[in-house]
Every structure is written in C-alpha cells, then in structure tokens.
N, C-alpha and C positions, 0 to 999 in steps of 0.2 A: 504494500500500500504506500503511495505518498505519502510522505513528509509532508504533516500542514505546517503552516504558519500560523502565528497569533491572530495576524488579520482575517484569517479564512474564518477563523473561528470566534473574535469578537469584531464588533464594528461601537465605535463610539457614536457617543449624540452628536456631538458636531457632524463627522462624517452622516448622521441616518439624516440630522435637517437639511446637508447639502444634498441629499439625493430626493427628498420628497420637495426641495424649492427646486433644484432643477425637471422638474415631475419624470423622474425615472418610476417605473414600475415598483414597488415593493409591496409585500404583503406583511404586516405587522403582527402580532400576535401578543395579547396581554394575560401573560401567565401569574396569576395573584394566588398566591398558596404562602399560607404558613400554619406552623401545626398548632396554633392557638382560633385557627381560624382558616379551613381548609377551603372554604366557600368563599372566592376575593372578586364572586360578580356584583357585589352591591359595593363593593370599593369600584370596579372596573367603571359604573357607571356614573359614580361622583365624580369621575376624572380618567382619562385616560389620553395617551399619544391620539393625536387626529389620524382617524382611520384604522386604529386597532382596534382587532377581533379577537372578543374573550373566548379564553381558553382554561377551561376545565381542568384541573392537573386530576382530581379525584376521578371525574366522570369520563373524562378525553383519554388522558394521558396514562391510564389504570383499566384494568379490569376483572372487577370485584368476583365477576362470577367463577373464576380460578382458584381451587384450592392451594394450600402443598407450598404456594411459592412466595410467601410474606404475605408484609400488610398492603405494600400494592404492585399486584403481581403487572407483567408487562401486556401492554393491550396483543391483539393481531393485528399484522400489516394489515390485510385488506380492510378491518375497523378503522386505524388509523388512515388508509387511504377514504374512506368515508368522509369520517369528522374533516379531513384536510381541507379535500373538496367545500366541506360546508366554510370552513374559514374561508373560503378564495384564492387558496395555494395552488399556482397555476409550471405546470412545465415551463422551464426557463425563465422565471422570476425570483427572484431572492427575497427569504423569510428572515425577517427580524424578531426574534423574540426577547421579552421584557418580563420582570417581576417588580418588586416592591419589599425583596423579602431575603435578602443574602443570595442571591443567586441561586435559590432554590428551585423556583418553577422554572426559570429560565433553562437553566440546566438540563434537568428532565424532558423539557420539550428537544433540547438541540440533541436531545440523548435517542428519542423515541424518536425523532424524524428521520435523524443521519443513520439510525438501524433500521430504519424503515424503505434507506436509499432513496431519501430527498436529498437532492444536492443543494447548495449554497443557503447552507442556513447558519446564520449567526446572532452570538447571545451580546446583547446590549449592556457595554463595558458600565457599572454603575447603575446599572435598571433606571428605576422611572424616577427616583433620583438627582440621577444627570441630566435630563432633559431640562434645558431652559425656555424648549418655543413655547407653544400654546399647547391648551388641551382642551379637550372635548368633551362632554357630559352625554350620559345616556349610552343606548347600543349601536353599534356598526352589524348590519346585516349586506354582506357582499354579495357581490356578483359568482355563482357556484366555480368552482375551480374545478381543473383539468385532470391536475396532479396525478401520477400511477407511481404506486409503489414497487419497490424491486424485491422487495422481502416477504415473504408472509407470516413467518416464526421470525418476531424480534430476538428473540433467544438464541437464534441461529444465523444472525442477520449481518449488517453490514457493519457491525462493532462487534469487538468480542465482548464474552460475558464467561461467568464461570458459576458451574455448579458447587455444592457445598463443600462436594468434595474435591476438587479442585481448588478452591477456596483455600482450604488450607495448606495445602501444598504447594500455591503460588512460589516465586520469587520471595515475591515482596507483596504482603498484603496490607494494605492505608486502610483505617478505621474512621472515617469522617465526622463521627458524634465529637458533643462536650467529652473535655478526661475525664468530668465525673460520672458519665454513663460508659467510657471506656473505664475506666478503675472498677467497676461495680460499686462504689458509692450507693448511688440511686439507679434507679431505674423506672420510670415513670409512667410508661408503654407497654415492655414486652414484659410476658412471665417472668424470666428469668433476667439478674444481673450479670456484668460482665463481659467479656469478650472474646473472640475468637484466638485460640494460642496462636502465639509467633507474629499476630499483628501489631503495626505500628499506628497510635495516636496521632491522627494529623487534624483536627478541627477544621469542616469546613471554612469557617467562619476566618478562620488562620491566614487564609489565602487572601484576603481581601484587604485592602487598605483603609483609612478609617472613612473615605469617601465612596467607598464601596465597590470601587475599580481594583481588580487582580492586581496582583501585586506584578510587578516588571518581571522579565522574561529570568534576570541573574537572582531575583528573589523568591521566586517560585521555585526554582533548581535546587537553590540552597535549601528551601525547607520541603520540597517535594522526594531529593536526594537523585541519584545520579541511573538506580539499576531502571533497566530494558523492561524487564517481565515483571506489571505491576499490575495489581488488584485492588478493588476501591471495594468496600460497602459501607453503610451505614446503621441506620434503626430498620430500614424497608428500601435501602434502592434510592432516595430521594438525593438527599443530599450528597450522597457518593457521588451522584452526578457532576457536581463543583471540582470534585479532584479528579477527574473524567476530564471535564470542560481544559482546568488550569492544567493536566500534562499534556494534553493535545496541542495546548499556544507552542508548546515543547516540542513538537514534534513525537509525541509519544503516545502511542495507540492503549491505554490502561483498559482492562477487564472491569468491565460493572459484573460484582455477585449481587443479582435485581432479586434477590429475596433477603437478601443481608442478616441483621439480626435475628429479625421476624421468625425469619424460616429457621434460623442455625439454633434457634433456642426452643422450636415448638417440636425438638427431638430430644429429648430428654438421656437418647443414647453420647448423642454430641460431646463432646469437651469444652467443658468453659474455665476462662483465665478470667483473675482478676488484679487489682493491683496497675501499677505504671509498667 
C-alpha cells in the first residue's frame, strides 16, 4: 500500500474554507459523538459547517445488530455504501469529516469509509473548533450520492484490523483509553477492569495539542514510537481510531482491534493486566 501523507489524511479549516469559496465540490460530514452524549444531532442543528450532513456514529457508523464483536461492532460495506449515498458522497468528490469531541467521531468515520474503499476522505485538523467562517443552523438534506463501495466485510476491508487473538500477539499493541481505565483503577463501561497484556498506554486525547490539532509529524513519532507492526484498541473501536488517524499522517498502516475492550473482557477465559 502507499505511503500516505499527513495531508491525505487531515485537511485544515483554512484549506476546507479555501475550497468551498472557490466552490470546488466537497461533501462534508458532521460526526458529533461523545460518550456523555452519543446522540450530537441536536448539537449538529444548533450549528454546524454550511452544508454539512449529520452523521450518526451510533446508528451510521455501528451496527448494533452484531453480536461477539464489542460495544460497537463494524457496520457492512454495502450499509455503509447506503447511508453514504444518503449523505451525498459522490465518486470523485472529497469527504470532509468533522466532530466536536477529541477527534473521536471524526476518526471512526475516516476509519469506516477508507475500509469501506472511499477514496479521499479526510479528518478536519481541530474539528469544528477551528472553523472560523460561518455556520448554519438546522439540517442539510443533499442531493442522493453515487458513491460504491469496494468492500463489503469492513473487517476484511481496505484497512487492516485484528482479531482478539491476534491482538495480543501484535508487535506493538497502543491502548487508546485514560491510564486510569488502562491501570484498572476504574472502569466505568465494560464488566471487567484492566487491560490487554503486553499493551502500551497511549491516551487518545495525548495526540492532540491543546487546540485540538495533532500534534506535528516529529511529535507524534516520539510519543506514537518508531515499530512497523502496530495495533490500536480502545473501550469498543472508537477512539483507537485517533491513533489509527495520527500513524497514518506517519505513513503507517496500524491494525484497529474494532471490538477492543468490549469484546476482550466479555470472555472471561481472556487475560487481563492491570497496573502501568
């Protein structure tokens, strides 16, 4: 696979206002998720980028009717080729996706499209944020899109991913939670505390600088680390997506385990570490 760049995979606000003033084609997408508040359509309609199409991380991005594989197991291509079309996602147009929320939903969307084998999608550096133009109140219902997906199992799709077992065996596996749900301190969510042995503590949230743009390409390296063969999860898949997003600026293809915690703790045969 090519070697992305950072650009391929983030675009800032500056660069998304010079292309909707010069009216190039974009499809925008406003992914509003956070886990105090998973439903971010009544945020999306107090304010949103002009001309973005909410997007469901729960209902779109997820699909609930799947046992076995966490708290939000991975939708199917052809559903995701569905919803896309309903957003406006058109062949040979570039998607912009946005959140409000640490680069969480953003993530997950640039996560489920690019496995989905949509080309040119990129996650908006600083979410909604960094946007200084205008904003828009209410819904955006678009014009249906074209879009076809190249994958129909995200699980098998144009990113890799790794099952449980695999998971532990990785290289290098990144734990995306707070240390204190990595520690087993607390645990808030899932049955069990603790973490997966041999993984390393990286906080999503880590990556981000305090304006909520990735942190530069030599300071992601430095706290992302150096090995090839890397593996992300989190509580359920979500936020692992952020260290997904930030090795990719890298050039670095990392393994989402999209059942993360959820799944590795609703076995009871499993191994759990606790501790730093």
């Amino acid at each position: 696979m090519e070697r992305r760049r950072r650009d391929e995979v983030l675009i800032t606000a500056i660069e998304l206002a010079a292309l909707l003033a010069a009216g190039e084609p974009v499809t925008i997408l406003d992914v509003r998720w956070q886990l105090a508040e998973p439903d971010g359509r009544q945020a999306y309609e107090r304010g949103h980028i002009p001309g973005a199409v909410y997007v469901s991380l729960e209902d779109e991005l997820s699909d609930h009717s799947i046992t076995g594989h966490g708290r939000h197991p991975l939708p199917a291509g052809r559903a995701v080729e569905a919803v896309a079309r309903r957003w406006g996602v058109r062949a040979g147009r570039p998607v912009v996706v946005y959140d409000d929320w640490n680069r969480a939903g953003s993530a997950r969307a640039w996560w489920v499209l690019t496995a989905a084998g949509i080309p040119d999608v990129r996650v908006l550096d600083g979410g909604l944020a960094a946007w200084t133009g205008g904003i828009e109140s209410g819904a955006v219902v678009p014009e249906p899109g074209d879009v076809t997906v190249a994958h129909s199992d995200l699980y098998s799709g144009a990113l890799p991913t790794l099952t449980a077992e695999e998971a532990i065996a990785v290289e290098t596996l990144l734990d995306a939670r707070a240390p204190e749900r990595f520690r087993g301190d607390v645990e808030p969510i899932d049955p069990v505390a603790g973490h997966i042995p041999g993984a390393r503590n990286v906080p999503s949230t880590g990556l981000l600088a305090d304006d909520g743009t990735f942190l530069t390409e030599v300071e992601l390296a430095d706290v992302l680390g150096g090995a090839a063969n890397v593996g992300a999860y989190c509580g359920s898949g979500v936020t692992a997506s952020v260290l997904v997003v930030a090795l990719a600026t890298l050039g670095v293809d990392a393994a989402l385990y999209p059942g993360s915690w959820s799944e590795w703790s609703s076995d009871s045969a499993r191994p759990v570490a606790t501790g730093d």
